[in-house]
C-alpha positions in Angstrom: 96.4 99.6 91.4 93.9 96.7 91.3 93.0 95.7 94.5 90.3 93.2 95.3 89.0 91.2 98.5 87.8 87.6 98.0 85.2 86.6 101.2 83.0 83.3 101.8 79.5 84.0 102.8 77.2 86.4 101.8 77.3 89.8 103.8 73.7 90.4 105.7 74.7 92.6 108.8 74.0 95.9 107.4 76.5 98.0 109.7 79.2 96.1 108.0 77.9 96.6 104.5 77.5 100.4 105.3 80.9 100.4 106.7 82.8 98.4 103.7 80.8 100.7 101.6 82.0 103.8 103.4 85.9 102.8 102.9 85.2 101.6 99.2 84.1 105.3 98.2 87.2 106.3 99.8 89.4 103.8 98.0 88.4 105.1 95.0 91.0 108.1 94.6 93.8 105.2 95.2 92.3 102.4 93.3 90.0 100.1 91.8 88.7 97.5 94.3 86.4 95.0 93.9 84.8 92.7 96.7 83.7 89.6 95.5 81.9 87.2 97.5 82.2 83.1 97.3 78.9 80.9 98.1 79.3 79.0 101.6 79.1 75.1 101.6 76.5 74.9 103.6 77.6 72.1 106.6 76.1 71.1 110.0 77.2 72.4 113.2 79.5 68.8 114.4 81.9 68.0 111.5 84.4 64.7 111.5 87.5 66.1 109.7 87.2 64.6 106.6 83.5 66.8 106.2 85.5 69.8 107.3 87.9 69.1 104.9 85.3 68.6 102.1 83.8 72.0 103.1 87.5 73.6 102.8 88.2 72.2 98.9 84.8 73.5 98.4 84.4 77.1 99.1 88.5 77.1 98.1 87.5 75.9 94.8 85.5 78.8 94.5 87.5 80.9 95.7 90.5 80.1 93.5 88.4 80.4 90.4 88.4 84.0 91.4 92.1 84.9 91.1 93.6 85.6 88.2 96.9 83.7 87.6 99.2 87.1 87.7 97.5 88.2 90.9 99.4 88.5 94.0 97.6 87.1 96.6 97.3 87.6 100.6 95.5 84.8 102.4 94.0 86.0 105.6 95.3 83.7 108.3 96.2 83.4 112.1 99.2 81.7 111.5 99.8 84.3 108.8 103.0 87.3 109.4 101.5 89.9 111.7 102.8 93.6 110.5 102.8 97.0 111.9 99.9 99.3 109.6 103.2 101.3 108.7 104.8 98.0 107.4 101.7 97.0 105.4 101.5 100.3 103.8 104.9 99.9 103.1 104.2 96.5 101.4 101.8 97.4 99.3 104.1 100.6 98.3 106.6 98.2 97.3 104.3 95.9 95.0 102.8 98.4 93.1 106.1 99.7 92.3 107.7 96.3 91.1 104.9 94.9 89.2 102.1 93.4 91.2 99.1 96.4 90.1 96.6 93.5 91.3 96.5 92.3 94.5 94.2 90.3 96.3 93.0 89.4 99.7 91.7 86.1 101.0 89.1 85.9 103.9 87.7 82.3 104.1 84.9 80.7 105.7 84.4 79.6 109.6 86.8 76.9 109.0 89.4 78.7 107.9 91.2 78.0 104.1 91.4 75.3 101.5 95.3 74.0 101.5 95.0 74.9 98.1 94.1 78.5 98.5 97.1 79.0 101.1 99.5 76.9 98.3 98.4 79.3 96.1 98.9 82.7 98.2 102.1 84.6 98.1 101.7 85.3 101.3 100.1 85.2 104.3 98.9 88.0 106.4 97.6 87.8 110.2 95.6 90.6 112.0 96.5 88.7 115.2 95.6 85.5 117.3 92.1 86.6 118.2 89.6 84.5 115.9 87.7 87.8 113.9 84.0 86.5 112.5 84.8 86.4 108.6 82.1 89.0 107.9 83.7 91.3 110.4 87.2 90.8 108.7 86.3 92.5 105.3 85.5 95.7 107.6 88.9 95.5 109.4 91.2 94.8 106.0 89.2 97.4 104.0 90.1 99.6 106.6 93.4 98.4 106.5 94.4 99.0 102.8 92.5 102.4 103.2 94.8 103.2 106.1 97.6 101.8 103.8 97.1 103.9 101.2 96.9 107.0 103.6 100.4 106.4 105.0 101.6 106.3 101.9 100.3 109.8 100.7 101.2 111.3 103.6 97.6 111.8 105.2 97.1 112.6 108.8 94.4 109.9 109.1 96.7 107.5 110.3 98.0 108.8 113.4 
């Protein structure tokens, strides 16, 4: 299975970097990730909606010129489907089994995602209502699909 994870902004904190790189050495008996990171429009702090907007189409542009067209794809949102970690695992259990090998996960920017990105999802996945900083969220879903693909091989690490 392909699996890779699509973020806006360059990582700098280097606890996360070390932890993201702890999980990817993990991932690698279960399969092939890559983490690809999208530039940031760079905007000022007060936006009208139309500059928020602009900022959206932008880093989504990128972002969709990452994904492959037979990729199935999770946007990371709030008003996305929470699920159980035994649910996810289950999930991604049943897409590799019918035909989706490549899967990827969408974190966007402060703003949130382009209304193209989310068109373009085939689904949208939550990790509840609190508001996660997008660097933070790479650790957490990494973490996530490792804990995934534990469940699924019948590991104790998910307890």
């Amino acid at each position: 299975m392909n699996i890779k994870i699509i973020g806006v902004g360059k990582l700098k904190e280097k606890y996360l970097k070390q932890g993201i790189a702890e999980y990817a050495k993990r991932l690698d008996t279960f399969c092939k990730l890559e983490l690809v990171e999208v530039a940031d429009e760079k905007a000022p702090e007060k936006l009208s909606a139309a500059e928020m907007a602009t900022v959206k189409e932008k880093e989504g542009a990128r972002i969709l010129a990452k994904i492959k067209e037979r990729e199935y794809v999770y946007a990371l949102a709030i008003e996305g489907k929470q699920r159980a970690s035994e649910e996810f695992a289950a999930e991604l259990d049943h897409l590799a089994t019918y035909g989706h090998s490549a899967i990827t996960f969408v974190i966007g920017g402060s703003l949130g995602l382009a209304p193209a990105v989310m068109k373009r999802s085939d689904d949208q996945l939550s990790f509840g209502k609190l508001t996660l900083p997008h660097q933070l969220m790479r650790l957490v879903l990494i973490e996530q699909v490792y804990r995934g693909f534990m469940i699924n091989n019948g590991n104790a690490y998910h307890k």
